[in-house]
VMD Tcl script that builds the backbone (N, CA, C; Angstrom):
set m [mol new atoms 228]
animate dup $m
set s [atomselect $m all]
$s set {name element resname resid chain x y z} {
  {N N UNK 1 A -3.785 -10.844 36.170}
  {CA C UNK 1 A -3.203 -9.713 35.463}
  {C C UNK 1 A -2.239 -10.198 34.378}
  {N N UNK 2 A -1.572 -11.438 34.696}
  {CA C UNK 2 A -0.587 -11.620 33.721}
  {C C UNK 2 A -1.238 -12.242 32.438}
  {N N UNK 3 A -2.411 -12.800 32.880}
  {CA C UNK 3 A -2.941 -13.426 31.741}
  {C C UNK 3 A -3.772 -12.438 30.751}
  {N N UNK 4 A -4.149 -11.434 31.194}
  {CA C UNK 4 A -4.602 -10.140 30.329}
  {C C UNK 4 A -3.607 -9.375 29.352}
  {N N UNK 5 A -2.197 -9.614 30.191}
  {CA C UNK 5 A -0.925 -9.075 29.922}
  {C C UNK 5 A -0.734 -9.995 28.400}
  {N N UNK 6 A -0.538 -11.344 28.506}
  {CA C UNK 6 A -0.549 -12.113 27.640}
  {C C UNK 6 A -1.277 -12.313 26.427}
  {N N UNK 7 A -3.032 -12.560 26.704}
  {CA C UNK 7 A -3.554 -12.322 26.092}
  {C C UNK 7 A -3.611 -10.816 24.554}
  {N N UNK 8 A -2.733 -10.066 25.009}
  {CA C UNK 8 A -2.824 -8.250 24.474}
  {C C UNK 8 A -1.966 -8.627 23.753}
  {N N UNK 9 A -0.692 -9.356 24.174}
  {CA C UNK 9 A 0.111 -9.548 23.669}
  {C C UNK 9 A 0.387 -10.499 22.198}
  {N N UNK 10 A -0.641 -11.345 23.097}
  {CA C UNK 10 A -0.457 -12.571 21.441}
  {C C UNK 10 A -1.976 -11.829 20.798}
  {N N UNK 11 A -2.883 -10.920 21.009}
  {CA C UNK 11 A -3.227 -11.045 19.684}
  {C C UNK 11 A -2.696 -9.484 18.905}
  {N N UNK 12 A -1.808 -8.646 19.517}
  {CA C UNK 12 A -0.950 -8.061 19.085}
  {C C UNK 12 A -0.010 -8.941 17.670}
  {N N UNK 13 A 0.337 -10.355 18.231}
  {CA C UNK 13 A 1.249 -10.696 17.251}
  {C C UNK 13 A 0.166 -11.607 16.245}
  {N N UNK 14 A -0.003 -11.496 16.430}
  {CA C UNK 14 A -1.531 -11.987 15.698}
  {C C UNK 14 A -1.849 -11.163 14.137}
  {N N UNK 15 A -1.760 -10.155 15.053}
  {CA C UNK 15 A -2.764 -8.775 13.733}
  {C C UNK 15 A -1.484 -8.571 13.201}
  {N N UNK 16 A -0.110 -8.324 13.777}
  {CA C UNK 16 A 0.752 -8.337 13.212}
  {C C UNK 16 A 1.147 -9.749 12.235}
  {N N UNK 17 A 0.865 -10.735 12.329}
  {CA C UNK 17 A 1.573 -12.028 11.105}
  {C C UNK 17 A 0.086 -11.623 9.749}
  {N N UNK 18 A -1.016 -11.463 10.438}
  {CA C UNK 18 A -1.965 -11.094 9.082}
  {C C UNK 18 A -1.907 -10.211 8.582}
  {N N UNK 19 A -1.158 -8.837 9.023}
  {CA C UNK 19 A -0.665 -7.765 7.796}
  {C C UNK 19 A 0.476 -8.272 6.931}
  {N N UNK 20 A 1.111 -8.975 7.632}
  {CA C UNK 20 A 2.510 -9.209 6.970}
  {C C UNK 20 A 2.280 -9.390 5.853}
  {N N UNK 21 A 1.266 -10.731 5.385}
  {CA C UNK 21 A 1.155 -11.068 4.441}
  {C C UNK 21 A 0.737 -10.105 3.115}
  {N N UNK 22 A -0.207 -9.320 3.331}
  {CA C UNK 22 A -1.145 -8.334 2.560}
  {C C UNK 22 A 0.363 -7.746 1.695}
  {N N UNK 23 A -0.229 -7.374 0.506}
  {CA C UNK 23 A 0.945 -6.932 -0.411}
  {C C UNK 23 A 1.325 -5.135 0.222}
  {N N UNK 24 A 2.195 -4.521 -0.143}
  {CA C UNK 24 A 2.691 -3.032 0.641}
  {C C UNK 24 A 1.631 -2.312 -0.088}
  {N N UNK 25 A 1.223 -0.975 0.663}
  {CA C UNK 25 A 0.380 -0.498 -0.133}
  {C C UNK 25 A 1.494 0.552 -0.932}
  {N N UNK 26 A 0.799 1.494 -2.141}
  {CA C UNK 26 A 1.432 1.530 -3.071}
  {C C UNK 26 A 1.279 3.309 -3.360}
  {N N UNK 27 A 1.005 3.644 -1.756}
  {CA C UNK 27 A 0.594 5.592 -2.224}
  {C C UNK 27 A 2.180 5.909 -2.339}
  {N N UNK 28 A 2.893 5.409 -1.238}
  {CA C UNK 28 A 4.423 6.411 -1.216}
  {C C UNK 28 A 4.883 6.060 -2.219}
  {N N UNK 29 A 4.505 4.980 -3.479}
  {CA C UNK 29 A 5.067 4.963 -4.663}
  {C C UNK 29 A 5.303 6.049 -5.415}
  {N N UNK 30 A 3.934 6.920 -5.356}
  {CA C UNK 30 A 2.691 7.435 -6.221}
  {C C UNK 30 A 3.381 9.093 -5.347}
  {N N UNK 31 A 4.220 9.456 -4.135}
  {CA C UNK 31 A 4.261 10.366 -4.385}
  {C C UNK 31 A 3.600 11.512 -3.799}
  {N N UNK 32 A 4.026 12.694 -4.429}
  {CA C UNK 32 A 3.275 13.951 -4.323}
  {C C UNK 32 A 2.003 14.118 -5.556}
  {N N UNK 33 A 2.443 13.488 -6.608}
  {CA C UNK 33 A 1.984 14.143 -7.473}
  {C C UNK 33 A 0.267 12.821 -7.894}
  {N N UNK 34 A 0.245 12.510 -7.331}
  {CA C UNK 34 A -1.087 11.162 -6.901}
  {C C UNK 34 A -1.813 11.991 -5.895}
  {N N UNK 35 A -2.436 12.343 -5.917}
  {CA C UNK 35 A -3.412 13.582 -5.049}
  {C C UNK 35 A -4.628 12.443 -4.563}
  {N N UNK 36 A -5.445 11.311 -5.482}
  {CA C UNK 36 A -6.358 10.683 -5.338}
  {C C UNK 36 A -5.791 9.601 -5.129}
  {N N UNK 37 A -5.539 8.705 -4.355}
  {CA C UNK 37 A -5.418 6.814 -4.018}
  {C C UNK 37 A -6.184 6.501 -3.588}
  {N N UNK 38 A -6.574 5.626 -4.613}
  {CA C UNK 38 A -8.306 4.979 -3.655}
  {C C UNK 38 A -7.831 3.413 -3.416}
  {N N UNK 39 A -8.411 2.978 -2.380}
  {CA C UNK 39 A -7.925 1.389 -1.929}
  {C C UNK 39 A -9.081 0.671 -2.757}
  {N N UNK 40 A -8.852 -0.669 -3.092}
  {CA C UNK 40 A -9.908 -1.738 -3.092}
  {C C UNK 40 A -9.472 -2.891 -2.367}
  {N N UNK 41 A -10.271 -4.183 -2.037}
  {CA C UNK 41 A -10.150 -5.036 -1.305}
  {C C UNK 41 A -9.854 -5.649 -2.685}
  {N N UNK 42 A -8.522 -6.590 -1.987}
  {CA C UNK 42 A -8.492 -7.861 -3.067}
  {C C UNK 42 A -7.681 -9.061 -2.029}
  {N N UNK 43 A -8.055 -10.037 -2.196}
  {CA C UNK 43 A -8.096 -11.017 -1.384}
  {C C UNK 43 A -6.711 -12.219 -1.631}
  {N N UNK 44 A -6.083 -12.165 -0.372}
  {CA C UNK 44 A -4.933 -12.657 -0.427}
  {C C UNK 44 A -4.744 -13.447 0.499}
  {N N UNK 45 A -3.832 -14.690 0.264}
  {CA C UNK 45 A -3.596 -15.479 1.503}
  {C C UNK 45 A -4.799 -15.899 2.348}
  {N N UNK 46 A -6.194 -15.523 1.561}
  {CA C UNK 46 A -7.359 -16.370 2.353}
  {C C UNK 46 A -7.719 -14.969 3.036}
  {N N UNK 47 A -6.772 -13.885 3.244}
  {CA C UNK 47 A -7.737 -12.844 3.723}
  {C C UNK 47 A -7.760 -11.039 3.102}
  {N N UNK 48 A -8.258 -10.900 3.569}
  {CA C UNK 48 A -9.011 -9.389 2.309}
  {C C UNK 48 A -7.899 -8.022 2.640}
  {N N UNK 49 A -6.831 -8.121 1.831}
  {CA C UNK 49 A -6.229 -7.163 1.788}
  {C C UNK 49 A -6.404 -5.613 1.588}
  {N N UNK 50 A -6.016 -4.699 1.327}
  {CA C UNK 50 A -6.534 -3.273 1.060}
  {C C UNK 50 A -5.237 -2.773 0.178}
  {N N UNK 51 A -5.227 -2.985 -1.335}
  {CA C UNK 51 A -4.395 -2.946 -2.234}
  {C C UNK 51 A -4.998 -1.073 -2.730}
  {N N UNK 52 A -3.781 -0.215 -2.933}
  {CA C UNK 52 A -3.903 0.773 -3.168}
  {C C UNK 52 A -3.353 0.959 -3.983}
  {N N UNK 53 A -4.122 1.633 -5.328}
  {CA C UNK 53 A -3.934 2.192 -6.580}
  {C C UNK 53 A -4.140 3.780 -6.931}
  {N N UNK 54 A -2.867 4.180 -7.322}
  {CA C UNK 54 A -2.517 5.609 -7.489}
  {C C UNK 54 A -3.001 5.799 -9.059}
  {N N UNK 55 A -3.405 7.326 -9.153}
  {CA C UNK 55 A -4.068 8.266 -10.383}
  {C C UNK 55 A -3.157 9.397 -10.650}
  {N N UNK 56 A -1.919 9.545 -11.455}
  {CA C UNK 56 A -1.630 10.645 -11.441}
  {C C UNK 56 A -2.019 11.912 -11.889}
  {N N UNK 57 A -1.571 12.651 -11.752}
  {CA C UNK 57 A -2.010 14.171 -12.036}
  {C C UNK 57 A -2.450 14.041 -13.380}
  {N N UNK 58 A -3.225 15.099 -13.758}
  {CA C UNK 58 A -2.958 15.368 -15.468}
  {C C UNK 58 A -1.725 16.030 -16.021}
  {N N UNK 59 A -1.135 15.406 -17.070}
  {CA C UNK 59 A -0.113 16.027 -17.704}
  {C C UNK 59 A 1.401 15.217 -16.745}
  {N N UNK 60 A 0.989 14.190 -16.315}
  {CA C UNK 60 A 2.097 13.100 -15.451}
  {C C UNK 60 A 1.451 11.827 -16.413}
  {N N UNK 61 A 2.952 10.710 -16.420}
  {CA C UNK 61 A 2.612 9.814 -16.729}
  {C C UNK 61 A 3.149 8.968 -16.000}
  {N N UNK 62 A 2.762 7.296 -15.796}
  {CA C UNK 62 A 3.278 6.583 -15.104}
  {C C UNK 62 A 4.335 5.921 -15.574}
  {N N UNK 63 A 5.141 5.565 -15.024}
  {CA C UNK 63 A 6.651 5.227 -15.384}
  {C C UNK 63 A 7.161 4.117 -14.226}
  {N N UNK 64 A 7.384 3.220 -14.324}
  {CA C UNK 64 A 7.830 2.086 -13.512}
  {C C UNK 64 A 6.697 2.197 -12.250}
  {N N UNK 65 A 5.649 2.604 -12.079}
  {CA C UNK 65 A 4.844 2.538 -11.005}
  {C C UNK 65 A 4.658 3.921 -10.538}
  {N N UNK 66 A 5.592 4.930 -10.774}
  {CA C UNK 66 A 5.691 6.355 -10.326}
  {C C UNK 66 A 4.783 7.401 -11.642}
  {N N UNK 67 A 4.316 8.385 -10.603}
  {CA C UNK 67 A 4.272 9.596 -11.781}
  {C C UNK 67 A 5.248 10.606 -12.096}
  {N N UNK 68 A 5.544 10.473 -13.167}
  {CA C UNK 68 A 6.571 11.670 -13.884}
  {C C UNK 68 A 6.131 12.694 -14.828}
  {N N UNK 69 A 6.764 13.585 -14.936}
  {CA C UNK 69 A 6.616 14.477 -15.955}
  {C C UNK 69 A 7.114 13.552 -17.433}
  {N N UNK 70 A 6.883 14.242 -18.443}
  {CA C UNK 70 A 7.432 13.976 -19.582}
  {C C UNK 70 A 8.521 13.872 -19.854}
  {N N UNK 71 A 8.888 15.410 -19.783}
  {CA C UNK 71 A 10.584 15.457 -19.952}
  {C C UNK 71 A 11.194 14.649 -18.550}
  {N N UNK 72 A 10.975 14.167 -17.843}
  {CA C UNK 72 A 11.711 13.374 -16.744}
  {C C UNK 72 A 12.172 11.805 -16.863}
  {N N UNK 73 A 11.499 11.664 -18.114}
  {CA C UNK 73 A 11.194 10.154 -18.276}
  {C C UNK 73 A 12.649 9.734 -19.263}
  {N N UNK 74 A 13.018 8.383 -19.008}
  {CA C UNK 74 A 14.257 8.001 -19.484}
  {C C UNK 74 A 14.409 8.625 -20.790}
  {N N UNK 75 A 15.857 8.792 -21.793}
  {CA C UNK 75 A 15.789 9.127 -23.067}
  {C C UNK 75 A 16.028 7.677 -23.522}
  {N N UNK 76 A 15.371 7.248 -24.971}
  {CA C UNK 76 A 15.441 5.827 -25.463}
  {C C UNK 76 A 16.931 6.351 -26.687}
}
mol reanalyze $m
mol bondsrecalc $m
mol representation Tube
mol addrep $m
């Protein structure tokens, strides 16, 4: 039993050190106003990450990684 116990355990920490690596995904960047995030695989650290790229709305633009309105966006 303990060795089943063990076993769960290390490959628990396992799956946990190979996410670590994978870059954060990138929807809570993106918001409310990102309705569509589609993932692609792109390959990191030797293994196949799931990198997520946000679409904002129409009539939003992207701004440091986020979607904003127009008038929201810094004044230059």
């Amino acid at each position: 039993m303990k060795f089943v116990v063990f076993c769960i355990v290390l490959s628990t920490i396992v799956s946990l050190a190979l996410t670590l690596d994978c870059e954060p995904n990138s929807r809570i960047v993106c918001a409310d106003c990102s309705p569509e995030p589609h993932c692609q695989p792109k390959h990191a650290h030797k293994r196949a990450c799931q990198i997520c790229l946000c679409k904002c709305n129409k009539g939003f633009l992207r701004d440091g990684g986020r979607c904003v309105l127009p008038k929201d966006c810094p004044k230059k």
